[in-house]
C-alpha positions as CSV (number, residue, x, y, z in Angstrom):
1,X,55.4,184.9,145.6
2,X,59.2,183.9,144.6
3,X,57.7,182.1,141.5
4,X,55.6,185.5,140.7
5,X,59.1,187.3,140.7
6,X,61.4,184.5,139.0
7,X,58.5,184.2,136.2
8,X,59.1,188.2,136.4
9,X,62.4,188.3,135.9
10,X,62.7,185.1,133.5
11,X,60.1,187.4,131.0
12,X,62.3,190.4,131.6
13,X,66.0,188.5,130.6
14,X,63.8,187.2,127.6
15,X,62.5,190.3,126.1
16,X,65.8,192.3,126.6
17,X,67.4,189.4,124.8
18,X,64.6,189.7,121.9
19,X,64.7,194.0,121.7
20,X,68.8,193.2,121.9
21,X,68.1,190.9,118.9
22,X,65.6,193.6,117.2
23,X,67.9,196.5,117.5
24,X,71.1,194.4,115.9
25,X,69.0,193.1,113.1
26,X,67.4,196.7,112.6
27,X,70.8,198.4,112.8
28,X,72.4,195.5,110.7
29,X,69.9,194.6,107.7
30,X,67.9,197.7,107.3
31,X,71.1,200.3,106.1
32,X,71.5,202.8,103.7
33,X,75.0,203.9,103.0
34,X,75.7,207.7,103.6
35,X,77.4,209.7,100.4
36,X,80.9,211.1,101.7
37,X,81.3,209.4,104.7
38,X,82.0,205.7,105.9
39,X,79.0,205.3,107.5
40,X,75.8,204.5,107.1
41,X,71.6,205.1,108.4
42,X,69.6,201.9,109.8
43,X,66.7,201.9,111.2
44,X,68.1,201.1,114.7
45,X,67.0,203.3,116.3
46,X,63.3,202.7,116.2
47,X,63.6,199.5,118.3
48,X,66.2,201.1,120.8
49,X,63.1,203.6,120.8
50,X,60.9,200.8,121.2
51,X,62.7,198.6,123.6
52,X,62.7,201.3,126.4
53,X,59.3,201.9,126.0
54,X,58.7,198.0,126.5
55,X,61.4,197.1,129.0
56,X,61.9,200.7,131.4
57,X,65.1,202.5,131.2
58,X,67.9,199.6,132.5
59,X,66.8,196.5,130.4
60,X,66.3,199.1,127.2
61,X,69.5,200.2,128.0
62,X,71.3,197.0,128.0
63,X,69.3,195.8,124.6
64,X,70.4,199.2,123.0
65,X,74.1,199.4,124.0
66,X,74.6,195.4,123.0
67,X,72.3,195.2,120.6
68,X,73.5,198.1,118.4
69,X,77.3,197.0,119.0
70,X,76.7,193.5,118.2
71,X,75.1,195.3,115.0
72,X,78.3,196.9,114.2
73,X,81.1,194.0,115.0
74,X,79.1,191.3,112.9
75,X,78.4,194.0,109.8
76,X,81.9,194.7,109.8
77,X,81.9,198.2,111.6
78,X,84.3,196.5,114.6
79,X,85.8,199.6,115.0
80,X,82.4,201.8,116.0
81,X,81.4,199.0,118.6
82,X,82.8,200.1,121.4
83,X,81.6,203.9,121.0
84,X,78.3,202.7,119.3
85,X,77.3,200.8,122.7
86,X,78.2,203.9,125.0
87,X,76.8,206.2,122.8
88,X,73.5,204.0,122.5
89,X,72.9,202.8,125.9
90,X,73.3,206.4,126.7
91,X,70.6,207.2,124.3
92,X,68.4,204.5,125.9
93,X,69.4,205.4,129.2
94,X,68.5,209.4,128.6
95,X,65.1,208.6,126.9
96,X,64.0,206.1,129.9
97,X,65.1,208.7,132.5
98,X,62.7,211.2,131.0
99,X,59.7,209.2,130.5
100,X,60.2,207.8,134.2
101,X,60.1,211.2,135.3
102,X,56.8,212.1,133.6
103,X,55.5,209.0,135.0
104,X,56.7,209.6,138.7
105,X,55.1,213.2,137.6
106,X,51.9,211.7,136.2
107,X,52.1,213.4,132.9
108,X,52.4,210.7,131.2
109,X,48.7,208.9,131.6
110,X,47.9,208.2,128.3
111,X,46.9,204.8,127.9
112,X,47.5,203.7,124.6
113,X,48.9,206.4,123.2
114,X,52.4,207.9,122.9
115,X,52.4,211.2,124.7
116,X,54.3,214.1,124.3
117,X,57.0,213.5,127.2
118,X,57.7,210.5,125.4
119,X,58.2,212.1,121.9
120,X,60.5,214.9,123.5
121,X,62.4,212.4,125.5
122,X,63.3,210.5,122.3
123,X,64.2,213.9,120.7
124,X,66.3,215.1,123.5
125,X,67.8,211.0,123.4
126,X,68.3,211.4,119.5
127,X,70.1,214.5,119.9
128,X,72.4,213.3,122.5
129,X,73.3,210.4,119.6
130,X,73.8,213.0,117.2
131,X,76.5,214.5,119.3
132,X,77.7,211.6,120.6
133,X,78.9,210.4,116.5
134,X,79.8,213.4,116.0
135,X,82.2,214.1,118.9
136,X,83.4,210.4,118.4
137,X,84.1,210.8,114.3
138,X,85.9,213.9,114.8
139,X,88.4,212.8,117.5
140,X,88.9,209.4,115.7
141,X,89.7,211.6,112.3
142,X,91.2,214.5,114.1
143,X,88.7,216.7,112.1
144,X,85.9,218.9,113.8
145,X,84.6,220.2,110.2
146,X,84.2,216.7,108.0
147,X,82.0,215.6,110.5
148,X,79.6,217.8,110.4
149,X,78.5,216.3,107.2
150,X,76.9,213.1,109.1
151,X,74.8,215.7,112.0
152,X,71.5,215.5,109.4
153,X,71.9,212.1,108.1
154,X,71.4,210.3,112.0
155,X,68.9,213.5,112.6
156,X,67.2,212.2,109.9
157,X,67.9,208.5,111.4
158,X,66.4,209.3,114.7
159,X,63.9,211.2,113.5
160,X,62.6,207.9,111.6
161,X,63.3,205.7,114.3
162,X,61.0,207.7,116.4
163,X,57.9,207.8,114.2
164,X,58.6,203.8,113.9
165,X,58.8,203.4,116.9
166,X,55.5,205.5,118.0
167,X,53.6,203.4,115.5
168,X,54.6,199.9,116.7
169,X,54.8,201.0,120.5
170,X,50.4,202.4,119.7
171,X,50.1,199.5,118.0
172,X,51.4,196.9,120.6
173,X,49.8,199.2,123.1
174,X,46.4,197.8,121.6
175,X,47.4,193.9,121.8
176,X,47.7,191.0,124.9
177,X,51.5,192.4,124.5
178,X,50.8,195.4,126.4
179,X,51.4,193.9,130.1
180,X,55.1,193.6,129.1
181,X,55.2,197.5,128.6
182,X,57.1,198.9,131.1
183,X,55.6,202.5,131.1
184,X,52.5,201.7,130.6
């Protein structure tokens, strides 16, 4: 039994450590500079999407937050770190309260699939993002109106992330890898 929950817990540190890896080469790699502003879309956000989906709300969490901060010390966005990893484990955290509360509700039976609860918990998480850069570029700048100009560039970046996201997550659904699924 203590080897059933060390093997448990061994798999768990492992795939936090790979979705941590995913998000920072996602967030990293995959960029598109935004016109105007100093910074930029990635596609991020589909594996913070992802890694909740695959490891609950706490290990998702933890892989967002680090993962996307690690993203933006080592591509040279030090200064967004520390506000990128509260205002993505957040996100992470928000989207894996919801969809444990459709589960503990049993709305969310759809084996397989991606259900609805899921979809709007990623919206309601994306939005939360959206605020969060937002709030955080204009105290940095000291400007409530220039910021304004990045609200449907990380719409559009969450937006992405979560049709990404709902592909790989049916998609692994379908596979061996499906027992590592958290939610499902």
């Amino acid at each position: 039994m203590i080897r059933n929950e060390n093997r448990n817990q061994i798999a768990t540190m492992v795939m936090t450590a790979l979705m941590m890896c995913l998000v920072m080469i996602a967030t990293m790699f995959i960029k598109v500079p935004i016109p105007f502003t100093q910074g930029y879309v990635h596609l991020g956000d589909s594996m913070i999407f992802l890694a909740v989906l695959i490891l609950g709300k706490k290990s998702g969490a933890l892989a967002a937050g680090a993962g996307s901060a690690l993203g933006d010390i080592i591509g040279g966005y030090a200064f967004w770190a520390p506000w990128t990893l509260l205002i993505k484990l957040v996100m992470a955290w928000i989207l894996g309260s919801f969809v444990e509360r459709m589960e503990k509700s049993g709305k969310n039976q759809q084996e397989g699939r991606i259900s609805v609860g899921e979809v709007i918990g990623m919206v309601i998480a994306g939005l939360e993002m959206t605020a969060g850069y937002y709030v955080t570029e204009a105290v940095m700048y000291g400007n409530f109106i220039a910021p304004l100009s990045g609200v449907p560039w990380n719409i559009g970046q969450f937006a992405v992330g979560m049709v990404l996201a709902c592909i790989l997550a049916s998609a692994l659904c379908k596979t061996p890898a499906k027992k590592f699924f958290a939610y499902k």
